[in-house]
Structures are given as structure tokens and as C-alpha cells.
N, C-alpha and C positions, 0 to 999 in steps of 0.2 A: 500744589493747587493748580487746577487748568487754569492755562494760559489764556485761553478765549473768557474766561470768568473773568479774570482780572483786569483786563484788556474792557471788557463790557465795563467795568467797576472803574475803572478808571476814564472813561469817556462819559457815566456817569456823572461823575463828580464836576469836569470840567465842562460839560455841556447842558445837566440840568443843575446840579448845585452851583457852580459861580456862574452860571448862563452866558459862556468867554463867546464872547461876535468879534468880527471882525476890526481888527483896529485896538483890541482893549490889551492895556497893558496888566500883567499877572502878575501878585506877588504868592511864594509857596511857602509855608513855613511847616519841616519836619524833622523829627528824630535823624539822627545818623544812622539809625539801623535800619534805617528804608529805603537805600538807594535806588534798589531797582521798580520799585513798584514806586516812587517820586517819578522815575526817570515817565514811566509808562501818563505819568498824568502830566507832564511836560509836553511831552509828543502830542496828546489829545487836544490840550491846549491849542498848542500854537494850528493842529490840524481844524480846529475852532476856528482861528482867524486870527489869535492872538498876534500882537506885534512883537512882543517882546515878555519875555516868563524870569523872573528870578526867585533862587530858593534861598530862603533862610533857612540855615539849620543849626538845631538846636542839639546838646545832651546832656540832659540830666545828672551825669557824674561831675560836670565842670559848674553846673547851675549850683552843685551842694556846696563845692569844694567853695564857689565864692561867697557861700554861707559861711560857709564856717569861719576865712579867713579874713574876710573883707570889715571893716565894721556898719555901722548905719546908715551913717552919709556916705560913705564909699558907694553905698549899696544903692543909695537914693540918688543920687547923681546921674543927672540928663547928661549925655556927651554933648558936645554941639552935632556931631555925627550923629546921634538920636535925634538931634532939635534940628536939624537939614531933613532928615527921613519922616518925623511927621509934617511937618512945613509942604514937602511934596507928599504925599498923602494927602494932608486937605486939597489941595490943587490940584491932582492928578486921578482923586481918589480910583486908586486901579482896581481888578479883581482880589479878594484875596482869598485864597486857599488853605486851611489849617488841615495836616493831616495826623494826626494823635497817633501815639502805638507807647504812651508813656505807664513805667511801670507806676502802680496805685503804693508800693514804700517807696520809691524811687529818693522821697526828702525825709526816710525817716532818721530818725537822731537829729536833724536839723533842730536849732535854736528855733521853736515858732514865735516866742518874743520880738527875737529880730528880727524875723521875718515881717510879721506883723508892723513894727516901727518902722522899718523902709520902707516898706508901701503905702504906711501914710503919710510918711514924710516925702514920697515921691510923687504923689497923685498929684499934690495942687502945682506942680512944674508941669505935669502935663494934659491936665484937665482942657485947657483951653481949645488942645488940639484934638482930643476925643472930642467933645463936644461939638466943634466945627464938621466932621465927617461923620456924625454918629448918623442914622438913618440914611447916609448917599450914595454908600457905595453898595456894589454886588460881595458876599463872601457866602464862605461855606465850609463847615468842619464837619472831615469825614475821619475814620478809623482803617488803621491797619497792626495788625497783631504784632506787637513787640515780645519777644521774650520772655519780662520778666510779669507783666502781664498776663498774658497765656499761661506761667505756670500758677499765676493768681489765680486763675478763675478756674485753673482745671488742675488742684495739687496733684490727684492722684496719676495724672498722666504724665510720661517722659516728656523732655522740653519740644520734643518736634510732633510730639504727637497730640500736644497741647497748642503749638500754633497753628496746626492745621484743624483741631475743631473751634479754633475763637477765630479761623477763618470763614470755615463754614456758619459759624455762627453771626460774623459780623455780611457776608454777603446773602446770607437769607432775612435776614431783616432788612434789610438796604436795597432786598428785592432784587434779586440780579441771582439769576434763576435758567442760565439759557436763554431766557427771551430776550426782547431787547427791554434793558431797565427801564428806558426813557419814557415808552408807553406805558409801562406798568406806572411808571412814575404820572403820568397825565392821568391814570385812572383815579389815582392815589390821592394825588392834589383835586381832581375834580371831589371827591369825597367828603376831604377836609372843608371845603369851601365851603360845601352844601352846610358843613353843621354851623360854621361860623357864622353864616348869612342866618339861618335859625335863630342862633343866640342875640344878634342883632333885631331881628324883629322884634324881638319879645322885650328890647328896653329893657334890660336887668338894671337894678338900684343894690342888690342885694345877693350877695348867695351863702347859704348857712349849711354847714357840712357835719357832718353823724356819723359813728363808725361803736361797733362795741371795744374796739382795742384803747377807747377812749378820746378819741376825737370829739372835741365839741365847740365848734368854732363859727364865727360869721365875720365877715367881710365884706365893707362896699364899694361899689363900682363909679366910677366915674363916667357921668352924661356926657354922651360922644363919644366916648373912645371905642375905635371899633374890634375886634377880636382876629387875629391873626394866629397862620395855619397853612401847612406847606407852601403853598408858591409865597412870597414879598416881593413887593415893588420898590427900586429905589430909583429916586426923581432921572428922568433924561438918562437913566443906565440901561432899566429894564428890568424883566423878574428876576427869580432867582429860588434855589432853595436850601438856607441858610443851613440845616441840619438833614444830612444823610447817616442814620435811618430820622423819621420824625411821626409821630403819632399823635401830637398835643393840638388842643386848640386853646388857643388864650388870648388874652388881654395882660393891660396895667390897672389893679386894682386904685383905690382911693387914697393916699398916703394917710398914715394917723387914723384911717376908720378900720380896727380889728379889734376883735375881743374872743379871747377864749384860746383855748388848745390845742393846738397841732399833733397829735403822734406821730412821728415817719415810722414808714414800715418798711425802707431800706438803709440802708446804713450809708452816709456822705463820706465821698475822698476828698479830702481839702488839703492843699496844700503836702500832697504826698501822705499824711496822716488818713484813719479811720476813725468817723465820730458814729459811736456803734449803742442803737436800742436809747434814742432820745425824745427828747419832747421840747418843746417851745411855748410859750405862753404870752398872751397879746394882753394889754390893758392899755385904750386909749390909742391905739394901732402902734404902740412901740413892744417891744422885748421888756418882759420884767421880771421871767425866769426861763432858765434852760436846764434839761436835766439830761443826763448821759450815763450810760452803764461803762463806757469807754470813750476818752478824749472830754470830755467836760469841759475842762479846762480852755480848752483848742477852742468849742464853740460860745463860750463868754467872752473868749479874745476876738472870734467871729465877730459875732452881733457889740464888738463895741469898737470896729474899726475906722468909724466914723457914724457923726447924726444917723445921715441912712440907712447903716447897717443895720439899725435895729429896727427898721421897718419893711413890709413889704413890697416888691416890683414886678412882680408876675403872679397871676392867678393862672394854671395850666389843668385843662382837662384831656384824660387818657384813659380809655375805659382798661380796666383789667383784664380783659382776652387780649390784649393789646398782643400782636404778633414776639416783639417781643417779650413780655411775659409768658407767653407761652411756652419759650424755651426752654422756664426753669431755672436759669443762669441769671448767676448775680454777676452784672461785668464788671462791682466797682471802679466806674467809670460814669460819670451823669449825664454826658451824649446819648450811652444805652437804657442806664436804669432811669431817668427822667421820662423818657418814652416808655417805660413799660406800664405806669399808671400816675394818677391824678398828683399835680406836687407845685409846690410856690417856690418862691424865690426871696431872697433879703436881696435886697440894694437897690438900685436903679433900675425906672421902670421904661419902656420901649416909646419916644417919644412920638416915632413914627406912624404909632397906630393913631395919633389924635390929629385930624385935619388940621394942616397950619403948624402944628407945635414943632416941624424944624426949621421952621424960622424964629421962631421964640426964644427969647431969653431965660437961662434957666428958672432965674425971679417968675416968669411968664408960668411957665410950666409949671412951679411947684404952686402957685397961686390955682391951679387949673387941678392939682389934686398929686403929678408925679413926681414920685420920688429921686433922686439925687445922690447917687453915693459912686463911690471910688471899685463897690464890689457888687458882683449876681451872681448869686450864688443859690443854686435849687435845692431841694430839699422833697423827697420823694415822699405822699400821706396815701397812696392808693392803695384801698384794700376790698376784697369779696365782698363785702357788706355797706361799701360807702355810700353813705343818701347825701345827695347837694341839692336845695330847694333851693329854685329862683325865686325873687321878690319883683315882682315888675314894678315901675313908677307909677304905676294903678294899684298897688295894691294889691297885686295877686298873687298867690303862691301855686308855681309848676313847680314838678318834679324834674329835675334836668337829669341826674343820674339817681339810677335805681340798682341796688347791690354790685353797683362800682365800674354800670355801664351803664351807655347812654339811654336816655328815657324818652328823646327827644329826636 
């Protein structure tokens, strides 16, 4: 891959996704199989202004191993070394940088039972501390082509000639093109705004979605909360843009207010697993069926990993010409295929988008409509044919997306 792409790509990441100024302390968390392309957003960093960059890194062969071997509470277990590293987090809240390149089997054979029991048996140790830095600080998760990955999405190709097209494929969505990304990226975000600012005039109560693949669902919104889409603001940090590539505009819907059917029309990686050709169903805005041609099982453990899980947290729109969709590529990977069309979320909803609500007490927050849970988890429903009809607080019905692009 040229050098100059990557170099662009990687000063990307550290100057429009965690927006690193002068003085801001970096935290980086990546695969081992990235060293050289970490090393290059390192550099961009500190060439930012940063004062100080640390990487965490991760790999997936030792993540399994202490599946397998660890039991529950081993697994659940806050170190005090974890309870010192978020304690500064909330106080420090630095930038932080997630760079993916994990393979989509990476956990399979893994026990998801236990998987599933640890993390709920972990969350309320450290609930506290998410919830103190949730909306304050700068981050950003970008992608870089791991291996096992790349020969996911591209079987037919040998392994090098497969991470060199989910390179190409990951730097033409991410817009980084020869130009300089950063403007493309100002064009990008001026775009987004424009439809958010839209959606906000129009005071939606309501939006009700329609697809032939059997979608038939409606969902409400909650007064005030405003709809967020490329750039974010976090308090005294500055912007930022949280997802390199991004094409969604969204909100946090209403907790408890859903009814009706979900189709997804890409298949979900969770947890290393594929939940493949499913559907969901709302009664009363909870979960009260899921159906799956592959992994079932996996998404009933999903939506019952706590209260929240079986409710909604994001409502996201992405018209289907969506640049990525265009590619054709399924990346099993939800940073890509979330962006490619219109898709919701189970768990916890974005508290930051409702004026006031990070200062709120959760109690505060869930009284005010958002949801609360331990997991976010999206779930991709965009298809050719999708109708979303706004409901305004008057009473009105627009058409906000017409055959699964915008109308508006």
C-alpha cells in the first residue's frame, strides 16, 4: 500500500477523529498485528501536539485462551490496576484512539455462556466509571486490515492480496483518496450537519419504517434530544469524529416506546460469532422475539444480557448509496456495515445528545426516556425499498426516507 495513503490515513485519524491539540494526553488501543501502521498514528499524534501517547494492545489468541481457561469471576474481576486506570480516565479523561483490524471468528468455539456471565457479572464493578466519563472525552475508532479478516471478506483471494483490497477498501470509504482527507472530511461533516439540523426542525415524535423483506415497525422519539452525525462535541475538549468511515445520522430513541419488526438485511459479528438472516420484534419497546437462520441462540443471550438489552439506544439513518454500500463488500465488521444503511441499536442510548443529561443521574436520564444498559450493540435494517415516515409533534406526516434514501 503507498506510503503517502497511509501516512494521510493515519494523520487522519489523530487530527480529525480524536481532534489530538496540543497538551492532550493519547490513549491507543490495537491488535499486535499493527505495529507499523500504530507506530505511524503515534507520530501524527504527538506531531498534533500531544504530550504524551500510550498503546494498549491487545490479541485475540490470548483474549480466547482466557475464555477457555479462566472461569467467571476470574473473568469478572476488576484488578485494582483496572480500578487506578479508570479512576484516571475519569480525571484525566485523555484522547482515546481504538484501531480494529480483529478477525470477525477470532472467538469462535469460545463458551458464549460464559462469556455472557462475565460481562454481566463485571459491568456493575464498573459501571460507575463509564458513566462518569461517558460523553467527556475526545475518541475515535478507525480500521486497519488484519489478516484473518481480509481473508473474511475477500475468500477467494490469497492472504496478501486480500489485505491489500480491504486496504483499499477501508481507505476509500475513510476518504483518503490523495487529497488531503481532512478537507474532504470538513466537506463530509458540513453534509451531515445539514441533515441533522433538518431532522431537528421538523420536531419528530415518531418515526415508522416499511420495507417488503418485512419490516414493519415504529418507534418514538424523545422531546429534545438532538440528532448527532460526523463532528461531536465533548464539554472543555473540543470536536472530534468518533467513527472513521461514518455515514449515520442519529439520535437516542424513546426507551419502552417500540412496536413491531425489525428485518436486518446484514448479518451481526458479536462476540467473534455470526448471527446470520434474523429478525427482532418489539412489544411495549422491549424484545419478545428473535428469530435467526444462524446463531439464535447467541442473540436471545444478546437481548437478555441485562434490562436494557432488550431495548432500544440508537435510531441511525444511512441512505443505501451509502459510499460504503456501494462497494458491494460485506466487511463483517459494524464500524463498516452500520455505515452502509439505515440500522438501530440494543443497549444504552447516547446521553450526550440531550442538553444537561451529563450531568444527570442515571435515575435522571432514564425518567427523561434513555436507556441504560451494560451493551450497544447495532443491528443493520437498510434496504432498496425502505420508507421511514416522520411524525411531527403536530401531527404531521413527512416522508423522511424514500426507497432507502433520504427524502429530505
Amino acid at each position: 500500500m503507498e506510503q503517502k495513503l497511509l501516512k494521510d490515513y493515519a494523520r487522519l485519524i489523530a487530527v480529525q477523529g480524536g481532534h489530538v491539540v496540543k497538551g492532550d494526553e493519547v490513549w491507543i488501543n490495537a491488535g499486535l498485528d499493527q505495529p507499523d501502521f500504530v507506530t505511524l498514528v503515534v507520530e501524527e499524534c504527538y506531531k498534533a501536539g500531544a504530550k504524551n501517547v500510550t498503546v494498549y494492545w491487545r490479541h485475540d489468541p490470548v483474549s480466547k485462551l482466557a475464555y477457555k481457561y479462566e472461569n467467571v469471576t476470574s473473568l469478572a474481576r476488576v484488578s485494582p490496576m483496572q480500578v487506578a486506570k479508570f479512576k484516571y480516565w475519569v480525571k484525566k479523561l485523555p484522547v482515546v484512539i481504538h484501531i480494529i483490524s480483529d478477525d470477525p471468528d477470532a472467538m469462535k468455539g469460545v463458551n458464549q455462556a460464559k462469556v455472557s456471565k462475565s460481562m454481566a457479572k463485571r459491568y456493575p464493578k464498573i459501571k460507575k466509571y463509564r458513566e462518569a466519563f461517558d460523553g467527556k472525552y475526545k475518541w475515535c475508532i478507525a480500521a486497519v486490515p488484519g489478516k484473518g479478516w481480509a481473508k473474511k471478506v475477500f475468500p477467494k483471494l490469497d492472504e496478501e492480496a486480500a489485505v491489500k483490497a480491504l486496504w483499499e477498501a477501508i481507505l476509500k470509504t475513510s476518504r483518503v483518496d490523495g487529497n488531503d482527507p481532512v478537507k474532504n472530511w470538513d466537506a463530509h461533516n458540513a453534509f451531515l450537519i445539514n441533515q441533522r439540523e433538518k431532522l431537528e426542525k421538523l420536531d419528530l415524535k415518531e418515526l415508522i419504517y416499511k420495507s417488503a423483506n418485512g419490516t414493519d415497525f415504529s418507534v418514538e422519539l424523545i422531546e429534545g434530544m438532538r440528532w448527532g452525525g460526523g463532528v461531536e462535541i465533548a464539554p472543555n475538549k473540543g470536536q472530534f469524529n468518533p467513527n472513521i468511515p461514518t455515514e449515520e445520522v442519529f439520535t437516542t430513541p424513546m426507551k419502552g416506546k417500540a412496536e413491531g419488526t425489525l428485518v436486518a438485511s446484514k448479518p451481526l459479528s458479536y462476540n467473534g460469532e455470526l448471527i446470520e438472516d434474523f429478525s427482532i420484534t418489539f412489544k411495549d419497546g422491549k424484545v419478545v422475539e428473535v428469530n435467526a437462520r444462524k446463531n439464535k441462540g447467541l442473540l436471545e443471550k444478546l437481548v437478555k444480557m441485562d434490562e436494557g438489552a432488550s431495548m432500544l439506544g440508537e435510531v441511525a439513518l444511512v441512505p443505501f448509496e451509502s459510499p460504503i454500500n456501494k462497494t458491494g463488500i460485506l466487511f463483517y465488521n459494524t464500524l463498516f456495515d452500520e455505515n452502509a444503511c439505515c440500522h438501530f441499536a440494543l443497549g444504552f442510548g447516547f446521553s450526550e445528545l440531550y442538553p444537561g443529561a451529563l450531568e444527570m443521574t442515571m435515575e435522571q436520564k432514564s425518567e427523561i426516556g434513555i436507556n441504560n444498559s451494560m451493551i450497544h450493540v447495532d443491528f443493520m435494517v437498510g434496504t432498496a425499498d425502505l420508507s421511514i415516515v416522520g411524525v411531527t409533534r403536530k401531527d404531521e406526516k413527512i416522508q423522511i426516507f424514500q426507497d432507502g434514501t433520504w427524502a429530505i
